[in-house]
C-alpha positions as CSV (number, residue, x, y, z in Angstrom):
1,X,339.2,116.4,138.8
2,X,341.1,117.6,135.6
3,X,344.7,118.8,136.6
4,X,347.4,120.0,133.7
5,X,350.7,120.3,135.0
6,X,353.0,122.5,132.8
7,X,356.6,124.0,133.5
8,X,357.3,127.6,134.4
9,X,358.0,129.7,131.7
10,X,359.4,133.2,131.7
11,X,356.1,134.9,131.0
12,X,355.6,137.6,132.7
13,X,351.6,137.3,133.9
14,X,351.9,134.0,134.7
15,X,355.3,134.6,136.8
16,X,353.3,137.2,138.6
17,X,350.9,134.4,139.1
18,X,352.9,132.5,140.5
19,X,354.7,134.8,142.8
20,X,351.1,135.8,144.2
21,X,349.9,132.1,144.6
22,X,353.3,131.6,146.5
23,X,353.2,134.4,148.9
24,X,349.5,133.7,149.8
25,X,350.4,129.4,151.0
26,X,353.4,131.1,152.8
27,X,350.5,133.4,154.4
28,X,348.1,130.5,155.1
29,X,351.1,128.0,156.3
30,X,353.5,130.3,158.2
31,X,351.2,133.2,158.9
32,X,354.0,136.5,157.4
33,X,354.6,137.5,154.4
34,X,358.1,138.5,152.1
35,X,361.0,138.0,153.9
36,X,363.9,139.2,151.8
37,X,366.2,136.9,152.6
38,X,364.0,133.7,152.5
39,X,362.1,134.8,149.2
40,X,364.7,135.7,146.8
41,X,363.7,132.7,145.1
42,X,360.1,133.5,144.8
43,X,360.7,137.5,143.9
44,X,363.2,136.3,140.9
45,X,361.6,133.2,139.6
46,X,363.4,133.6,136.1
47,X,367.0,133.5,138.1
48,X,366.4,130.8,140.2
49,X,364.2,128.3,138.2
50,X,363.5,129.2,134.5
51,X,367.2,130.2,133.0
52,X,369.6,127.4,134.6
53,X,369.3,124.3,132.9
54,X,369.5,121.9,135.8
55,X,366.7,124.0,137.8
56,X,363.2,123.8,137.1
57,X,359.7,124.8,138.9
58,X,356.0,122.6,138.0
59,X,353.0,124.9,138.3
60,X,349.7,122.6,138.4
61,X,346.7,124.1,137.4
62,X,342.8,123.2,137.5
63,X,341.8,122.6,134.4
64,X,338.8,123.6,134.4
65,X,339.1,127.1,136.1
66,X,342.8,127.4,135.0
67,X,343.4,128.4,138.7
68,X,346.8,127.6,140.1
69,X,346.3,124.9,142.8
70,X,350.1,123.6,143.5
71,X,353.8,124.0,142.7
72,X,357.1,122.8,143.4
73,X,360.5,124.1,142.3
74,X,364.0,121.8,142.1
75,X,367.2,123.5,141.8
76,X,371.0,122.5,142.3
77,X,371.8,123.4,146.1
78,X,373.1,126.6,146.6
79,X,373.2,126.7,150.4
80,X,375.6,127.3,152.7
81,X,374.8,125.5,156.1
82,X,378.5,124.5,157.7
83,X,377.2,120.9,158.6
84,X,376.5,119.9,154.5
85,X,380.1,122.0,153.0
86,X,381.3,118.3,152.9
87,X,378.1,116.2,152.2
88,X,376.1,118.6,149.1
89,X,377.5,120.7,146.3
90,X,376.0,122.0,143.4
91,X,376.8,119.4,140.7
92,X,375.1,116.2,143.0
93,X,373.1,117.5,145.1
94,X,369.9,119.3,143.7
95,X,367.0,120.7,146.3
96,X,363.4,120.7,146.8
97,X,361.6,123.9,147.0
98,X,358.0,125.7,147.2
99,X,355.8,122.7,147.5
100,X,352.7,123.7,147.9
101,X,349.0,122.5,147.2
102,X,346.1,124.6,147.7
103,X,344.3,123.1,150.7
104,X,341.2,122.5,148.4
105,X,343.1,120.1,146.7
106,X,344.8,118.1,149.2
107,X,344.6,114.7,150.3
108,X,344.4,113.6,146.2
109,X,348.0,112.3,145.5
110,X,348.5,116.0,143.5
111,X,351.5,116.4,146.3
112,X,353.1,112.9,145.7
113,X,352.8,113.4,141.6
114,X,354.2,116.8,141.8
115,X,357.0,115.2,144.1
116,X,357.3,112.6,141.3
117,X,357.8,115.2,138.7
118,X,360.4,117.2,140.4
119,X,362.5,113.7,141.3
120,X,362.4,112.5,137.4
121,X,363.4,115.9,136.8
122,X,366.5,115.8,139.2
123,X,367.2,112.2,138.0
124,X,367.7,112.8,134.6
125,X,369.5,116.6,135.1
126,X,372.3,113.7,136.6
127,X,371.5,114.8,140.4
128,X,372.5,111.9,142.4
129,X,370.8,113.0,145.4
130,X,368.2,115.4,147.1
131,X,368.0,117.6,149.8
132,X,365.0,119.8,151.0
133,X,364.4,121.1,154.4
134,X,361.2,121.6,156.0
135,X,359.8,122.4,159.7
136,X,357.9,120.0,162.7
137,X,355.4,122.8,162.8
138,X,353.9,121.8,159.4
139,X,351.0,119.3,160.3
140,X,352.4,116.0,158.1
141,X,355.6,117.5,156.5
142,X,357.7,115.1,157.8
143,X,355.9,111.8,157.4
144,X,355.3,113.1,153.8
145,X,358.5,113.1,153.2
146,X,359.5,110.2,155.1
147,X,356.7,108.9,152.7
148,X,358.6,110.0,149.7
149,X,361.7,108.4,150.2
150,X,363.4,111.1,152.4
151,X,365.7,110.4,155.3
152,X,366.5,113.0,158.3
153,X,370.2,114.5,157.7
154,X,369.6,116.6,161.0
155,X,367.2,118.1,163.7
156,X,368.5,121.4,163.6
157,X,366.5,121.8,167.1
158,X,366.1,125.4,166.4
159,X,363.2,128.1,166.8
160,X,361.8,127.7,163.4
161,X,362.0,123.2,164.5
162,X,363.7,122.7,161.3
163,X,364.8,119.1,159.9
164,X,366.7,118.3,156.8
165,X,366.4,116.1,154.9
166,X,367.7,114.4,151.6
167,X,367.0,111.0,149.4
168,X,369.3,109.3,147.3
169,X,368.4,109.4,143.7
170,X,371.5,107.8,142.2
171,X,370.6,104.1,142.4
172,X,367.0,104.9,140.7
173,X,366.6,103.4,137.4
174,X,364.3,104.8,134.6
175,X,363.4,102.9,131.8
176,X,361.9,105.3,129.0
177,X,358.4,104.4,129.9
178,X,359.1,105.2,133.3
179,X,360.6,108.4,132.8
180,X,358.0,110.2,130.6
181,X,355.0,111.5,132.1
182,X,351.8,113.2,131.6
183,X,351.6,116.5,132.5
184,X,347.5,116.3,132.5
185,X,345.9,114.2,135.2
186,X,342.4,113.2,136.3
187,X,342.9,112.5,139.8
């Protein structure tokens, strides 16, 4: 399988691309569509991921039908949940967002490498640490995660069974070679 991995840009037919792609994995995953105040992100890609320096969002395509088949978007955190005021902020913390593989495509390692991509990203913006939150209703969402490095910060318990969750970047240790990587695969 060919794979090129490239970085959002602020063109507008592929930000539209992206926007539908996103909306439709929200569809297939969580069953509704826009929610305002959950998809801000996703409406005003340009905001969120393309203009701030230490934000960034990985589109991975298949090469040979050039069709969008995952993403994943890390930004410096910008929420506001009372339990992290003391534990997150903006300038440490960065956050994991919009991770998603078409299901065609999963089970490949195209999950972990886009996970890779975003951390090496974070790492060398000089996060020293990364948050994400995701839900117990997702089949293998958590012991992804847990797979990736990530710790539970809290079981929020609520209706939507959310857990945060967040890894410590700050000890990791990139030598050159280590830090670069292909954005084409064959997987």
């Amino acid at each position: 399988m060919d794979i090129v991995i490239k970085t959002l840009s602020n063109d507008a037919e592929l930000l539209e691309c992206v926007r539908k792609f996103l909306f439709n994995q929200i569809k297939v995953e969580f069953g509704y569509g826009y929610v305002p105040e959950w998809h801000q992100d996703i409406i005003h890609l340009e905001r969120y991921y393309v203009r701030p320096e230490k934000n960034n969002f990985f589109i991975a395509f298949d090469g040979k039908t050039n069709e969008i088949i995952a993403t994943i978007g890390i930004r410096a955190y910008d929420k506001n949940f009372d339990e992290f005021k003391e534990k997150y902020s903006k300038e440490t913390t960065s956050s994991i967002w919009r991770l998603f593989v078409d299901k065609k495509y999963r089970r490949c390692g195209l999950a972990s490498k886009m996970f890779s991509i975003a951390e090496n990203f974070a790492n060398e913006s000089g996060f020293e640490n990364i948050y994400l939150h995701t839900h117990k209703t997702l089949p293998g969402a958590l012991e992804f995660w847990t797979k990736m490095g990530f710790v539970v910060a809290l079981d929020a318990n609520d209706e939507l069974q959310t857990v945060h969750m967040d890894k410590n970047i700050r000890s990791i240790e990139l030598n050159p070679v280590q830090s670069s990587f292909n954005y084409a695969l064959e997987i």
